[in-house]
N, C-alpha and C positions, 0 to 999 in steps of 0.2 A: 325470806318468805317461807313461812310452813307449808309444806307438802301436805296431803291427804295420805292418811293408810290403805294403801291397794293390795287387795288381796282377792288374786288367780286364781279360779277353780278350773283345771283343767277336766276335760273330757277327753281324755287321747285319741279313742275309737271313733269318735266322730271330727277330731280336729278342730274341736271349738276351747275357745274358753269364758267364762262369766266371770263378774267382776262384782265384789264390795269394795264400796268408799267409804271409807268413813275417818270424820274429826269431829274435836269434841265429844265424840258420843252420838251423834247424830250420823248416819249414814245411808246411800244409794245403792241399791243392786242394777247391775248391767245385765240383758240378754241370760236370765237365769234357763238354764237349763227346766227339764220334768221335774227330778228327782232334787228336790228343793228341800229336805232332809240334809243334805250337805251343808248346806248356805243358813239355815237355821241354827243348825251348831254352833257356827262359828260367830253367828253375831248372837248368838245368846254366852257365849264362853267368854263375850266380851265384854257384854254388857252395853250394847249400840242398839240406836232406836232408828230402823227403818222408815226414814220419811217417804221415801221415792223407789216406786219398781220400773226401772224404765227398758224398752225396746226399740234396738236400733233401726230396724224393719222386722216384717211378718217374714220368720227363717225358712227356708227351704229344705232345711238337711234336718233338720229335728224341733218337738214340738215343745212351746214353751213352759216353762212351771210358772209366769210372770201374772197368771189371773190369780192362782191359788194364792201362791205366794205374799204377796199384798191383802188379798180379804183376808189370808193368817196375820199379816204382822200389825194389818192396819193400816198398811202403807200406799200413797195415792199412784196409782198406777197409769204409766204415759206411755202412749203409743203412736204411731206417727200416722199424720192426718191424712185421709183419701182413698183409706178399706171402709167395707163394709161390713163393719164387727157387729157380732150376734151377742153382745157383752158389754156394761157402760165402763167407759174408761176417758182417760183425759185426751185429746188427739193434739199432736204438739207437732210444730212446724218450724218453716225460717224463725228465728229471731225469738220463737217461744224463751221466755225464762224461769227460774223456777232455783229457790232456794232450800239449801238444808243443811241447818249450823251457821256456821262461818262458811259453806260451799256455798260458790254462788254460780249457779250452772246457766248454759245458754245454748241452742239448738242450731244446729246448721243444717241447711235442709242439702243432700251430699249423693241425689242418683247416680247409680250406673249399674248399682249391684241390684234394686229394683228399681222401681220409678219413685216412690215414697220414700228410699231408707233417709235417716239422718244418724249425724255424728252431735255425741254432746258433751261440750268444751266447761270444762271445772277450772274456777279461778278463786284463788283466794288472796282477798287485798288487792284487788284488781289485778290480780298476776296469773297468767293462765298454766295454770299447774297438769294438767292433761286433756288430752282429748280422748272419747271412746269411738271407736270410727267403724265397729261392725263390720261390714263387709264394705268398704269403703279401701281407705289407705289399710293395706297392709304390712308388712315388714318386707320391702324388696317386691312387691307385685300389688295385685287388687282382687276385688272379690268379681267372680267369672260375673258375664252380664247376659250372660243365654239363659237364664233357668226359666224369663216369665214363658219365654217360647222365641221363635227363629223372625218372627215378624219386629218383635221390639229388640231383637241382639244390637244390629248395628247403633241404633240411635243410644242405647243407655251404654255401650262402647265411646261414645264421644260422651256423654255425662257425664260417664267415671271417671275421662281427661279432664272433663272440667270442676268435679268438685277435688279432684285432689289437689287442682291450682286454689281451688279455693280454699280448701285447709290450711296451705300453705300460706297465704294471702291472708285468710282471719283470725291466725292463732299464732302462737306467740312461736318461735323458733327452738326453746330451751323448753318447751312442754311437752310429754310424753308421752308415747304414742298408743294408746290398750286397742289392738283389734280383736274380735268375736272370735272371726276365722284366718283359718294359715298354718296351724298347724298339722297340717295333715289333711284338710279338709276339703272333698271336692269342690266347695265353694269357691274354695280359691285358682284364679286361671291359669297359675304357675307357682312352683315350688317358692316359697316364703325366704329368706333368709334374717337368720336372728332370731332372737327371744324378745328382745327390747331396742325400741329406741325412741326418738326424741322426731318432733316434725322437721329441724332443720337437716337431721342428717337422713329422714327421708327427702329431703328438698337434695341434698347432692348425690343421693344412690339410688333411688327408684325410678324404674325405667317409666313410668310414666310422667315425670317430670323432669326427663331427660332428653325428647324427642316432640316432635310435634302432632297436632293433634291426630293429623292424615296416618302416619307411620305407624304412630301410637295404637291406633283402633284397625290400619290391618296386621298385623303385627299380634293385637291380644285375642281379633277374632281367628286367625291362622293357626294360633296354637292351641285352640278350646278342641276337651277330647270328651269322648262321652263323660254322663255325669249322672248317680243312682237313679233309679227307677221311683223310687220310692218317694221321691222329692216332689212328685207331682200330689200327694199326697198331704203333704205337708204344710202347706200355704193355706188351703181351706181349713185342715184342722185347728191353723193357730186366728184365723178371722172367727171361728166358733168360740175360743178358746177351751183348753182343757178342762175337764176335773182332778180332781187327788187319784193318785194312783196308790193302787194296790199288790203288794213284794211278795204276799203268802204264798205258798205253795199249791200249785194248782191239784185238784185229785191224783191219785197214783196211779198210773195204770201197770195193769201187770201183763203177763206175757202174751196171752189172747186177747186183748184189748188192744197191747200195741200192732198185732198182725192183721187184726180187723181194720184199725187208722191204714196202714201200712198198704194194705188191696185196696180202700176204698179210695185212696190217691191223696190220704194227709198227708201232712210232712212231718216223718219222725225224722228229729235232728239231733245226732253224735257231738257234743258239747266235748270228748275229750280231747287229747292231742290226737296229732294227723297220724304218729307214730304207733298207738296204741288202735286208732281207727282200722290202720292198716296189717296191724297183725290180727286183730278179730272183731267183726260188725253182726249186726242183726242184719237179715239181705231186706234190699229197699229202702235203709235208713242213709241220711245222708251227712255227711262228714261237713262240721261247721267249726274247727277248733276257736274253744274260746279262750284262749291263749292270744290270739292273734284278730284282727278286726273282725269279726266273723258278723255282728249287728251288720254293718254296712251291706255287706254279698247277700247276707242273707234277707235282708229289706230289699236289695238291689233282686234279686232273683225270685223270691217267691210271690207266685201269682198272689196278689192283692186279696184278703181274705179270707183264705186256706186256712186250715184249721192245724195248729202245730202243737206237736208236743218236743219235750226234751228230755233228753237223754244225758244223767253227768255221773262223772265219779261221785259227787257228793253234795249233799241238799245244797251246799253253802254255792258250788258250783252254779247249782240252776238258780240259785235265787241273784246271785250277780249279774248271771246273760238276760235275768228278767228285768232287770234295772235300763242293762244296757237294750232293752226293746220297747219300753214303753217310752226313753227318747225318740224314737223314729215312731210312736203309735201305737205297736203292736202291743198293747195292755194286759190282757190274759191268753198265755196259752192252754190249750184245753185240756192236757194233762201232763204229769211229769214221772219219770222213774229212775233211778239211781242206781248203781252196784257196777255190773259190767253184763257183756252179750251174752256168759252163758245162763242169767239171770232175767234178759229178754226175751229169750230164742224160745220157740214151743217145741223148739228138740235139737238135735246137733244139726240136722239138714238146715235148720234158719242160718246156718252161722257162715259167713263169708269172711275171707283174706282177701287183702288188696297187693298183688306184686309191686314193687319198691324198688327204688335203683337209683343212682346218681348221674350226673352225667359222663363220669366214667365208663360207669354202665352201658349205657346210649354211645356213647362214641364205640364200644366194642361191637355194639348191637349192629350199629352204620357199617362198620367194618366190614362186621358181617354177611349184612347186605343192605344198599344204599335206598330199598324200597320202604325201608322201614316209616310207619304213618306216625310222621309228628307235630302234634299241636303245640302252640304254643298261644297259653289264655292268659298272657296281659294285655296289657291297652296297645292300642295304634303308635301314640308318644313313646312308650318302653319301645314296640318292632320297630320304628325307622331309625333306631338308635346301633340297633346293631341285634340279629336274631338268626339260629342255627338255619345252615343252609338246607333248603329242601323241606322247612318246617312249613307249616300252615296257619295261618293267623286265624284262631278263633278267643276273641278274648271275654275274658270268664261271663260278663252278663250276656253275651249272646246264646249260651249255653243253652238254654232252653229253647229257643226257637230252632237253633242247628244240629239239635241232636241228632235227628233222623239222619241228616246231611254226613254226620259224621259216621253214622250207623252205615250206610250205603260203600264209604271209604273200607270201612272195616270188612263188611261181606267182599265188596267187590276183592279186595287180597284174598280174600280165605278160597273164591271161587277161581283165581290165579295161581294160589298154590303156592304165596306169602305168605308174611307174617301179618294175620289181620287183627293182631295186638294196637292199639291207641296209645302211645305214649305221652302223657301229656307232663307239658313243664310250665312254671311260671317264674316267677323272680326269685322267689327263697323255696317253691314246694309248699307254700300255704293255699294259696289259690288252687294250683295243681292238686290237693288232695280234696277241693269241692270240686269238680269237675271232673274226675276222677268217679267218685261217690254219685254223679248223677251220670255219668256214661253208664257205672256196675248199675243203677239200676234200672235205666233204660235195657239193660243186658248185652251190653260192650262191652268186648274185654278188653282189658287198660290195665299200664303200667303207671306209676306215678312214680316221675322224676323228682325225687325230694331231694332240690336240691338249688343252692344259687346262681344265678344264670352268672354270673363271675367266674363261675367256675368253666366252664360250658368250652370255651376256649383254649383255656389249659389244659381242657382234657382231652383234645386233640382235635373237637369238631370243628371247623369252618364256619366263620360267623360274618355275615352281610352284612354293609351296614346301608343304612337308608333306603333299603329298598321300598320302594310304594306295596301296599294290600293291595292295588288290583291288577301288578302282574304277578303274583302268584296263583292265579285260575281260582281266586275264591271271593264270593263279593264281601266287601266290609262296608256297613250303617252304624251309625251312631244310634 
């Protein structure tokens, strides 16, 4: 049997990936991302005729390019039946089919990850050469089933059991398996394992086809941890669907234009490394390296709307992290500037350093005295794992609403006649230097532990393991 050409476009920062099919000449796109400039390339480098744009469900984590995409290529565009789209499009369901070339595709209708998603099974010569399963089956786990909201979690937690019996059950055992999300992706409700595989060797390793249904759904609802902000965002923008996006460079602001954003309560945002952040910043600007996922925290964290500009070493810099924001929506920022802070700053007093340290650092600091205030802003799932004793669970997206909270920790030492220094840490020092950057500008003084919590142990501190967030005297919400 011939196989189809499958070809991965990964998006790392978001954990997704979309997909071309294509034989003969004839080919499918999967779950296209925004920035469909990618995916265009590659099927015009080929010379492949886009018959079909299809979507496995309306995404949550980022918004589609699959309207544009299709009225460019010409290609009929499928979406799955039961939204109410602002858009004409094909709506395809159980059993729907639909040919292209020698592909000869067919619909499985495959709840859990929403209530509409479906999986669509490509066979050639009646041989079923793969499935695309979106947030569906993924490699070693499934796509989370909390996102529509906490009233539908449980019931689409038994959906999810059930269509991945049903993958298993309608598709062939030697066909392979393309999911959307898993790599990386908060969509997915536990870490993924693998790059590839096939549905028979998810029929003997994944845990939801290894337990029963009862086990199964408390079990994947038990371990669901918070999950972005900006997701609630998401779902209506793609029932509207998008337009084309635009990469140009937004106006330049220069040094009095970023200090007026700056008071009025925009967000100017430090695009460079955390290490460069923390040897010299513009004061009130905040630390988002993009090096590192910075799109997600930063979709996760800023109030809905806010007016943002960016800050990079160099054009090529801002015009990347603008790529990576109009997948999550955020289309234009209101302005942009380039060089370094003392090319920001409206005089030397603009100019802030961030104190820096490892957790060698921090273990002498403890030493020194065991009052020392430590945060630590990753997720729930990272603290019951094992986290520095005497530390405080604040994980990164709570950071805005607990700022004051942590402000109060800080005076109350200074008025004791401690150290009312904020130490904060996260798993590598990337989190820790956004949280960090919004303590200095709330005007908390903070050290930022750059550094990996791997280390944290070796370096002498005392590390808990499992302890629950509400005995340590601090409330935790998702």
């Amino acid at each position: 049997m011939s196989r189809p050409t499958v070809v991965a476009l990964d998006t790392p920062n978001l954990g997704d990936r979309s997909y071309i099919v294509a034989l003969d000449g004839s080919a499918v796109v999967v779950d296209p991302q925004r920035d469909i400039d990618r995916l265009v390339a590659i099927v015009e480098q080929n010379g492949w005729t886009v018959t079909h744009v299809v979507e496995t469900h309306v995404h949550n984590d980022y918004v589609s390019g699959g309207l544009v995409l299709a009225d460019e290529l010409g290609a009929e565009y499928l979406v799955p039946r039961g939204h109410d789209y602002a858009f004409e499009a094909t709506q395809v369901g159980d059993g729907t089919t639909f040919r292209s070339g020698p592909m000869a595709w067919r619909v499985l209708h495959t709840p859990g990850h929403t209530p509409h998603h479906v999986s669509y099974a490509v066979a050639i010569d009646g041989a079923d050469a793969g499935i695309f399963t979106g947030g569906s089956m993924l490699y070693g786990s499934v796509g989370r089933p909390d996102l529509i909201g906490p009233d539908a979690t449980e019931g689409l937690a038994h959906a999810q059991w059930r269509s991945m019996h049903k993958i298993v059950e309608e598709v062939a055992a030697d066909a392979d398996v393309y999911p959307t999300h898993g790599f990386g992706s908060f969509c997915s409700a536990t870490n993924t394992v693998g790059t590839a595989s096939t549905v028979g060797q998810q029929a003997m390793s994944n845990p939801a086809l290894l337990v029963g249904e009862d086990v199964f759904v408390k079990e994947l609802i038990d371990g669901l941890d918070a999950f972005p902000a900006y997701y609630a965002h998401m779902g209506p923008a793609n029932e509207r669907g998008a337009g084309p996006i635009d990469l140009s460079l937004p106006a330049r602001a220069d040094a009095a234009e970023l200090r007026r954003r700056i008071d009025a309560g925009e967000w100017v945002v430090d695009l460079r490394s955390k290490v460069l952040f923390a040897q010299g910043h513009v004061r009130g600007t905040l630390s988002f390296p993009s090096e590192g996922n910075a799109v997600t925290y930063l979709g996760w964290l800023i109030p809905w709307g806010t007016p943002l500009t960016l800050l990079g070493d160099t054009p090529e810099q801002v015009q990347e992290f603008q790529r990576e924001l109009v997948r999550i929506g955020i289309d234009r920022p209101e302005a942009h500037s380039t060089g370094t802070p003392a090319d920001w700053a409206l005089d030397l007093s603009d100019l802030r350093s961030t104190e820096r340290t490892d957790f060698v650092g921090l273990a002498a600091a403890v030493a020194e005295d065991p009052r020392r205030i430590i945060v630590d802003a990753r997720r729930r799932s990272e603290w019951v794992d094992g986290h520095v004793e005497g530390a405080k669970l604040v994980p990164l997206h709570e950071f805005p609403k607990r700022i004051d909270e942590i402000a109060t920790w800080s005076k109350a030492a200074a008025h004791a006649g401690t150290d009312p220094r904020v130490w904060v840490s996260c798993g590598s020092g990337f989190r820790a230097s956004i949280a960090t950057s919004m303590l200095q500008r709330a005007g908390v003084p903070t050290v930022h532990v750059d550094d990996s919590f791997r280390r944290a142990e070796r370096a002498g501190l005392p590390i808990v393991v499992d302890q629950h967030p509400e005995t340590i005297g601090t409330a935790y919400s998702d």
